[in-house]
Each structure stands twice: as structure tokens, then as C-alpha cells.
C-alpha positions, -999 to 999 in steps of 0.1 A, spaced: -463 274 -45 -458 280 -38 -438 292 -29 -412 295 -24 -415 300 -5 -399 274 4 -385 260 33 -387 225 51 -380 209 80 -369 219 110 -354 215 145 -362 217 182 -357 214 213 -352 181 231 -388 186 242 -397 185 207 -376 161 198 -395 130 231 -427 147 217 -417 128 184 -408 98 195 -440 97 217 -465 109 188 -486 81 171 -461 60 163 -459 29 182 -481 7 164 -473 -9 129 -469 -45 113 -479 -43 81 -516 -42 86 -521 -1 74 -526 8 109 -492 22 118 -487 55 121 -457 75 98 -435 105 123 -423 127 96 -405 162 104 -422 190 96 -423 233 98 -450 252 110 -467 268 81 -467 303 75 -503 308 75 -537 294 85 -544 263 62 -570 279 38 -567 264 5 -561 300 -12 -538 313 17 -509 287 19 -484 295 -10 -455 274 10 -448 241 9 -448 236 48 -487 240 48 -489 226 9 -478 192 23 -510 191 45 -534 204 24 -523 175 -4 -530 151 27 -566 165 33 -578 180 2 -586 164 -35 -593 186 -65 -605 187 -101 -569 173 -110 -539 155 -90 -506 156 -101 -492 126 -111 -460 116 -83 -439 103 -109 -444 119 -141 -461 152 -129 -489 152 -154 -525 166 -147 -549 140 -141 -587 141 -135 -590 136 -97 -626 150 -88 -631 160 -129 -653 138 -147 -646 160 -175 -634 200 -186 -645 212 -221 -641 240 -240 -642 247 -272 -626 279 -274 -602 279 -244 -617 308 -231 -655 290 -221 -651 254 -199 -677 235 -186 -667 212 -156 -684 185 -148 -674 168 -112 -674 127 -106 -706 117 -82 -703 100 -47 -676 126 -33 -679 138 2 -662 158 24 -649 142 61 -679 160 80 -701 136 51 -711 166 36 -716 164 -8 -690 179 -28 -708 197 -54 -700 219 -79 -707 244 -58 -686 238 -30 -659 250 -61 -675 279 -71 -680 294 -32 -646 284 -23 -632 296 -53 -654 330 -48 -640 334 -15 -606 331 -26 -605 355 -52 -624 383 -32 -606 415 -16 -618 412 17 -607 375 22 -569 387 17 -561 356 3 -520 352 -7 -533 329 -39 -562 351 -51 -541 361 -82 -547 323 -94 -582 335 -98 -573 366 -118 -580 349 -153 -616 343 -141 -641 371 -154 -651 395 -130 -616 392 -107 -614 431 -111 -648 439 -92 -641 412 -64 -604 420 -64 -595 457 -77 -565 470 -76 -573 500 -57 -602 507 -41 -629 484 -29 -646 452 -42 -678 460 -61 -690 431 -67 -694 398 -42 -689 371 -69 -670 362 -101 -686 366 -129 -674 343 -148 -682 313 -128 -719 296 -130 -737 269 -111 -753 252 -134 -764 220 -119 -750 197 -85 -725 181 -108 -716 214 -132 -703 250 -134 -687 271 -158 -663 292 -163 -651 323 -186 -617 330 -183 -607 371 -195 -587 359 -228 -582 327 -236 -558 305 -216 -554 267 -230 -540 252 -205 -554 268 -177 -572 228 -171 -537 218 -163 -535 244 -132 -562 231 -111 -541 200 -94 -532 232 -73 -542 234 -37 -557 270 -43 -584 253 -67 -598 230 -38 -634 225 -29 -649 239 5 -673 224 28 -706 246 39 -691 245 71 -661 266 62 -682 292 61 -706 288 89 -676 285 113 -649 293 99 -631 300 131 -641 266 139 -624 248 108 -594 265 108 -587 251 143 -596 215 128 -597 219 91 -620 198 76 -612 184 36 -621 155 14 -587 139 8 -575 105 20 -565 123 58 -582 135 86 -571 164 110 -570 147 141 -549 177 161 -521 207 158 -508 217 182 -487 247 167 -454 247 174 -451 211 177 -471 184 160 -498 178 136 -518 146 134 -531 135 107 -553 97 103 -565 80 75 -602 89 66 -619 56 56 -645 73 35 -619 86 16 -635 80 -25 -600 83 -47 -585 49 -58 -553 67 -40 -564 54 -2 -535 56 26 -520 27 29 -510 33 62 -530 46 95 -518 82 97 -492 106 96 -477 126 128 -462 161 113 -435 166 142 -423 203 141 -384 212 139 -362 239 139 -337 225 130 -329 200 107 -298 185 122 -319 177 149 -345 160 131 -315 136 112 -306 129 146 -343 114 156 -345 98 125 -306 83 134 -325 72 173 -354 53 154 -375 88 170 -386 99 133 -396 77 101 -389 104 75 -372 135 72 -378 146 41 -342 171 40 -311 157 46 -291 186 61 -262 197 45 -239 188 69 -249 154 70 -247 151 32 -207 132 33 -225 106 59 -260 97 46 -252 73 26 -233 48 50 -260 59 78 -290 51 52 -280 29 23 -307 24 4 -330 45 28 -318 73 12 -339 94 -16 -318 120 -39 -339 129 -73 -344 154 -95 -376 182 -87 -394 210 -98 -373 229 -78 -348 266 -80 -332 284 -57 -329 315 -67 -315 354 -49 -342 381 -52 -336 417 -55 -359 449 -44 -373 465 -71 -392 489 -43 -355 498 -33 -348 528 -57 -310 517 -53 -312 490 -69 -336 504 -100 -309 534 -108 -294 533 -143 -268 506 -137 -278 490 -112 -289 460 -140 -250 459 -143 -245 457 -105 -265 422 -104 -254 407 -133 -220 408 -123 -232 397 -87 -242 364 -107 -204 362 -120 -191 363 -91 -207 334 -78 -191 302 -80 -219 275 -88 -199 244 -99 -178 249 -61 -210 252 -39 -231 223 -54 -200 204 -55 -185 206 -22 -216 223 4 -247 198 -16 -223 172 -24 -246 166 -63 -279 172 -42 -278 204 -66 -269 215 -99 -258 251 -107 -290 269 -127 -288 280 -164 -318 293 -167 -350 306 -141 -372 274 -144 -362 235 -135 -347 208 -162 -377 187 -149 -399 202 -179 -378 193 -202 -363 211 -238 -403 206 -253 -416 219 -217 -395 251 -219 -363 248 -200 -331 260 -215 -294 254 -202 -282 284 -228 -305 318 -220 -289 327 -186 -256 325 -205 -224 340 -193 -240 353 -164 -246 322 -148 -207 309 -153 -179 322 -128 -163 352 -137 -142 370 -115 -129 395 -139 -162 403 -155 -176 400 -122 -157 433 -109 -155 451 -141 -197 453 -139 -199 458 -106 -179 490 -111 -200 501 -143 -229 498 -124 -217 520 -100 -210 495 -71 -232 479 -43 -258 497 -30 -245 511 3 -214 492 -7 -227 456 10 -247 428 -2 -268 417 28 -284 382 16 -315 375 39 -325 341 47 -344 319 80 -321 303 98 -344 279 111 -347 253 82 -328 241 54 -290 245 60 -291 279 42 -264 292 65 -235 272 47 -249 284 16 -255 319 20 -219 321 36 -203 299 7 -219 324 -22 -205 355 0 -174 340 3 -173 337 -32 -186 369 -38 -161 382 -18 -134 367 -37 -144 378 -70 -149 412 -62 -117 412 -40 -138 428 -9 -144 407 23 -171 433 30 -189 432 -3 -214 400 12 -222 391 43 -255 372 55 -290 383 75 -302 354 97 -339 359 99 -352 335 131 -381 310 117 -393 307 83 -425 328 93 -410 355 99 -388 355 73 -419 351 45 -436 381 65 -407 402 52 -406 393 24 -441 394 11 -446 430 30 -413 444 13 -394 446 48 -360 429 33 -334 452 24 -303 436 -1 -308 401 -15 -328 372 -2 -329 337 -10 -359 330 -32 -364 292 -39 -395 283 -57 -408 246 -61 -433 244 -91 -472 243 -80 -479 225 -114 -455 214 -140 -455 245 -166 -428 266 -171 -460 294 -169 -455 282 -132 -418 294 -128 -421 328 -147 -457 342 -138 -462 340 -106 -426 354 -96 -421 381 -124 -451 393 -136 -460 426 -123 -480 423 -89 -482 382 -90 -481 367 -57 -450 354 -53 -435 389 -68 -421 401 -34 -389 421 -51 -416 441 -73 -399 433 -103 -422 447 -129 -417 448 -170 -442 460 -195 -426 441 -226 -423 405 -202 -458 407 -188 -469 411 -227 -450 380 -238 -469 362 -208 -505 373 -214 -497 364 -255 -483 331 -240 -512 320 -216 -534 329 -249 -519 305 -273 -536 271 -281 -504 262 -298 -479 244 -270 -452 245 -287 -455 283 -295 -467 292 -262 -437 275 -246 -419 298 -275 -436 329 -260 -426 317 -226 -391 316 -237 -389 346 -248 -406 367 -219 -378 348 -200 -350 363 -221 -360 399 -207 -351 378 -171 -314 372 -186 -312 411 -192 -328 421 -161 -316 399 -136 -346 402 -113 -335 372 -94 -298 354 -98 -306 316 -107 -282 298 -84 -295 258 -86 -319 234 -94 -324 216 -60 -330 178 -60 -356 158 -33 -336 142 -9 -348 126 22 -338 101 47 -362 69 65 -362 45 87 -363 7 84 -399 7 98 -413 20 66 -413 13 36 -427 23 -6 -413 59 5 -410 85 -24 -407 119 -37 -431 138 -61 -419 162 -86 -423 185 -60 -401 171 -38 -427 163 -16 -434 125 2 -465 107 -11 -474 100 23 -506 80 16 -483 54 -1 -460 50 24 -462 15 46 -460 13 81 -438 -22 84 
């Protein structure tokens, strides 16, 4: 998710901070009324299913929306949620078939065509949807969705009604595990009344997961409350959830500290040498689907000159990975070898070897590409980042330091604070950054398709550099079309090898789930995703 996109958590004023304490929470005891305070960031974008590609607004929609599959918390497998079943017997042709009895919180049916007109809508031109391109492999995507010009057609054409309970769908070549995608937010139903008023529900979104929109006010909390006519066997278990908005995550660890918050689901850097005597047990550091990577512009004709390949290479020798994760995450990270996550595993496609030397310290090599590449364009790195979440300040100024050092230069890095997370996304996805940017992306589905696609293939949606390559994009479509695993995870690997020789994007680390709660909750967890399974969580 999206992406990456990503950012959490955040701080505020002390205004936000009494707002917090006062939100919803009082009540508890055990008996799945009391209410969860979590910390929380605005999200980037209205909470339309096929608009949010960050996790600030993800988080919510996995709170109000179900789909055709659910990720499974703890292993990350795709499991039927709203899917009674998805056939095909060519990989190209599926017939879904929905479960009966599901509504959404307004009582209205979820058919099968609440998919297809939400799924319509979110693929069509008009719409300007940021997750369209997950609808590309649907037939017809090019009339709804051209690439220049305007839409000339109103539907795709390769979905069908076919009854309440069915539709089908024809993909463009043949995509085996496309099934496996649809746990992703983008794929959720819509109610009729999404489109009747859609002002309307994007003041009070209305979905047919286990919460309820009760309020947002933007800026500083979101409350969400347990919808008792939720249908999945995955009811809340406690009476709500109040999203309370930070800028700063110091200052939410602080409120969580003051008995003011029950979850923060970041543990700031800086309070990384204390969390453990301040939480105990209460604390939550495990492995996600999660990189953090720096992405380059490839619509900067600097830094697509003959050389300038080189230049970024030895930009990734010169940082020192082992230092940074040891001393600013304190083993809350572990330096990248490759542009996906170990959480998929050898058979899944991760590899610790294809990044090779590039992703080991190397001063001397460092400088001596640098140089062959013809030096820094306009002779300093500028990393971008949002100062508003996520401690990427120490970061950013530990890899320029580094840089620095390596290249012997105290002027060859230096870091861009961008305000608020919005902002800096709105950069980023118009081509407004200039330099490097921090690029973290936490996995939408568990596929190492998912790591590689939607960031490097040419136009995807999370391609904000440009990066664009005829031979990786090739490798890609051959991969998507193999009904062999292993050998599509082969074609995968591959496609990723023309990443090592690129360098679109410097891996830097795979970033674990770490979060901090208070004694008056308990059963709190992390998804793959890094994400807290909020309708688990107990209110004690």
C-alpha cells in the first residue's frame, strides 16, 4: 500500500494531546464495551477504498471494510472473507461467488454487484483513483483508463453480473495468483449509497467491516465503534476504537507514558534505549512486510545521464547499514539485501545475496563510483522526508552523515524536512521532489509481485521516481502469467536483478512492528503489516 507510502503516528499539540485522554475512553472492565485510544495520522486522502494507498487511512478502511479475502494476522495468507469460492480454470477466466447474509452498516445487501460498481468506479479515468492500476489486469482497463486521451468506455469489460451472489471476471493474460490480491482494501465492496451521495459518505464513510464511523474530526480524532451486525466470525472484542491524531510521535509515547493513550503503534526512535524498562512486556518488536528504501527521479534528466547508474550505486556504499540499525533503531531494523522483506521467505522470493556489494559499506568503492559517474548532481544529495512522523530526522541525518564520511564531503548530504506526511506524499506522487526521498513500502498482500510491481514497473502507482525498464516490466508481465509458483517467483527474481544494476531505489532496511500499550488493554498484536488488529484487542 500502499504505500509507502508510509508513515505513522504522529504528534500534537497539548490540545491534541487532553483531546486524547478525553476521547471515548473512560469506560472498560472487561465486558467488550471499553473503548481502545490509539495514535494515529491523518490520511493523505479521502477514505475511498481505491484512493488510500497509505497506511494511515489503510488502518481504517481494515476497521470498516471486509472483502473477498482477509489477510491472515499471523501468517499473512489469503483467506476467503466474503468469497464463498473463486474458480478458474485457466487463470485468466474466474467466477466469484460471494457468501449470503452480508450487509453493509446502512443494512444495505452486499451483492456481487456492489463489487463490480465499486470496482468499475475505481478503475475509471474520471474517478482519479491512486489504486486504479490494481484494476489494470481487468479487460477493458484501457477504454475506462487510457493512457492518453479520454475514457471511452463507462465499464470494464471484463467484469459480469451474473447473478446477486456472482460475477466474473477476464483478466488481459493470465495472472494465477491474482485471487491472492483481493485481501487488498482497493478490492472492497461499495454500498448504493456511495454513489447517491457520495459527498455524503465520505464525510461518514459507510463499510461492512466489524466498525462503524461514528466521527472525524480531521486533524484530530477519529471514532470508530463496534457494529453489532457485523457478519465475520472476526467480531471486535472491544466497544470501539478512538484514532487520536499526532504530529509527533514523541508526544504520543508521552500520553501513552500518562495513561492518556492505550496504543501507540511506533515507538519513536529516541525512546528505543528506554522502552523496555518503561513497558516490559507491553512492548511489541516483530518482524513485517516492511522496507525502507531512498528513491531517485527518473524525470530528473541528471540523474538518467550516462553514469549516473554509477553515481547511486556508490551512494548505496557509502551508507553504513550495520551502524544505523544498530545504534539509531537499536535491532528495530535490519540493513536490506535485497528490494522486498525476509517475511516471504527463500520459497516466497526474498534473497539476502542479489543487492550484493552494493548494499555492504564501502567507502573506497563508494568514492571511486561516485567520481565515474560523474559526481552528484548539482554536487549535493538532498534526501526529502515529513518531519511529522516516524523519527525520520535521526535517520536521514545518520545516512548523510555517513554519506558524508565516505565520500569525504560534509556537503555531499544534507536533509529536506517536508512539514506533514500529506504534503510530503503530494510531492512525491506529482514529481515535485528534487534529490532522494525516503520511500518505505509496507506490503498490501504477501507476494514479492507486491514489492516489485507496483514501485518499478513503468507508470504503476506507487512509481513516483518514474523508474521505467522495458526488459523488468517484461520479466513481470511473464511472471504474473505463470501458473508455476515456483517459476513465477524465478521470473520475479530475475526482473529484480535489473533493480541491483539500476539502483532505482537504495534498499536501506527491513523495518520491524514495534508498538507500545498500556496496562488497560490487553491480546494486543501486529499483523504482517505492522498494523494492530484492533478488533482483537480487549479493553480490561
Amino acid at each position: 500500500m500502499r504505500g509507502a507510502t508510509h508513515a505513522k503516528w504522529a504528534a500534537g499539540a497539548v490540545a491534541v494531546a487532553v483531546a486524547a485522554a478525553g476521547c471515548g475512553g473512560g469506560s472498560g472492565g472487561g465486558d467488550g464495551s471499553g473503548v481502545v485510544r490509539s495514535s494515529w495520522g491523518d490520511p493523505q486522502n479521502p477514505l475511498e477504498p481505491a484512493n488510500t494507498n497509505e497506511v494511515q487511512g489503510g488502518k481504517v478502511l481494515d476497521m470498516i471494510f471486509r472483502g473477498l479475502k482477509r489477510y491472515d494476522p499471523k501468517t499473512g495468507e489469503a483467506k476467503d472473507m466474503l468469497a464463498e469460492s473463486i474458480e478458474s480454470k485457466d487463470s485468466r477466466n474466474f467466477t466469484v461467488k460471494i457468501k449470503d447474509g452480508w450487509t453493509f452498516g446502512n443494512g444495505e445487501a452486499v451483492t456481487a454487484k456492489s463489487f463490480v460498481d465499486a470496482w468499475n468506479y475505481g478503475a475509471h479515468l474520471r474517478n482519479n483513483q491512486k489504486n486504479a492500476y490494481f484494476f489494470a489486469y481487468i479487460e477493458g482497463y484501457d477504454k475506462v483508463h487510457p493512457e492518453k486521451g479520454d475514457a471511452t468506455a463507462e465499464t470494464l469489460s471484463g467484469l459480469k453480473v451474473v447473478d446477486g451472489r456472482t460475477f466474473t471476471v477476464r483478466l488481459t493474460q493470465k495472472f494465477s495468483t491474482w485471487p491472492e490480491t483481493l485481501g487488498y482494501p482497493a478490492f472492497a465492496p461499495l454500498p448504493k449509497a456511495f454513489f447517491d451521495d457520495r459527498a455524503g459518505w465520505l464525510a461518514k464513510p459507510v463499510g461492512n467491516g466489524p466498525y462503524a464511523v461514528r466521527s472525524y474530526r480531521k486533524g484530530s480524532t477519529m471514532e470508530l465503534r463496534k457494529w453489532d451486525g457485523y457478519k465475520g466470525e472476526d467480531k471486535a472484542r472491544n466497544g470501539g476504537v478512538d484514532l487520536n491524531v499526532y504530529t509527533d510521535n514523541n508526544t504520543a509515547y508521552t500520553d501513552l507514558m500518562a495513561g492518556n493513550l492505550d496504543l501507540v503503534d511506533d515507538v519513536p526512535a529516541a525512546q528505543l534505549k528506554n522502552v523496555r524498562s518503561d513497558l516490559g512486556d507491553r512492548y511489541i518488536n516483530t518482524p513485517a512486510g516492511i522496507i525502507q528504501t531512498l528513491a531517485f527521479p527518473f524525470y530528473d534528466r541528471a540523474w538518467t545521464k550516462p553514469g549516473a547508474e554509477k553515481v547511486r550505486r556508490g551512494l548505496a556504499m557509502a551508507i553504513d547499514r550495520e551502524q544505523i540499525t544498530e545504534t539509531i533503531f537499536r535491532k528495530t531494523r535490519t540493513p536490506a539485501k535485497d528490494w522486498t522483506s525476509p517475511v516471504l521467505g527463500e520459497d516466497g522470493g526474498y534473497s539476502d545475496s542479489v543487492c550484493g556489494d552494493a548494499c555492504r559499506y564501502d567507502p573506497e568503492q563508494a568514492r571511486k563510483l561516485v567520481r565515474e559517474g560523474g559526481g552528484i548532481p548539482g554536487g549535493t544529495l538532498k534526501i526529502s522526508y515529513n518531519a511529522d512522523t516516524g523519527s525520520h530526522k535521526e535517520w536521514v541525518d545518520a545516512v548523510c552523515n555517513s554519506i558524508n564520511r565516505a565520500l569525504g564531503n560534509d556537503r555531499s548530504c544534507t536533509g529536506n524536512p517536508i512539514g506533514t506526511f500529506a504534503d510530503f506524499r503530494s510531492r512525491a506522487s506529482r514529481q515535485k521532489l528534487d534529490g532522494a526521498w525516503r520511500a518505505g513500502w509496507q506490503m498490501d498482500y504477501p507476494l514479492i509481485q507486491n514489492f516489485l510491481e507496483p514501485n518499478y514497473f513503468t507508470d504503476a502507482p506507487s512509481n513516483d521516481g518514474k523508474y521505467s525498464d522495458e526488459r523488468f516490466d517484461k520479466l513481470v508481465n511473464e511472471a504474473n502469467a505463470e501458473t508455476d509458483t515456483v517459476k513465477a517467483v524465478g521470473k520475479f527474481q530475475d526482473a529484480e536483478k535489473i533493480l541491483a544494476e539500476d539502483m532505482p531505489a537504495i534498499p536501506l532496511w527491513y523495518q520491524n512492528g514495534s508498538a507500545g500499550y498500556s496496562d488497560r488493554v490487553s491480546d494486543v498484536a501486529l499483523n504482517q503489516f505492522s498494523v494492530p488488529v484492533y478488533e482483537q484487542i480487549k479493553v480490561d
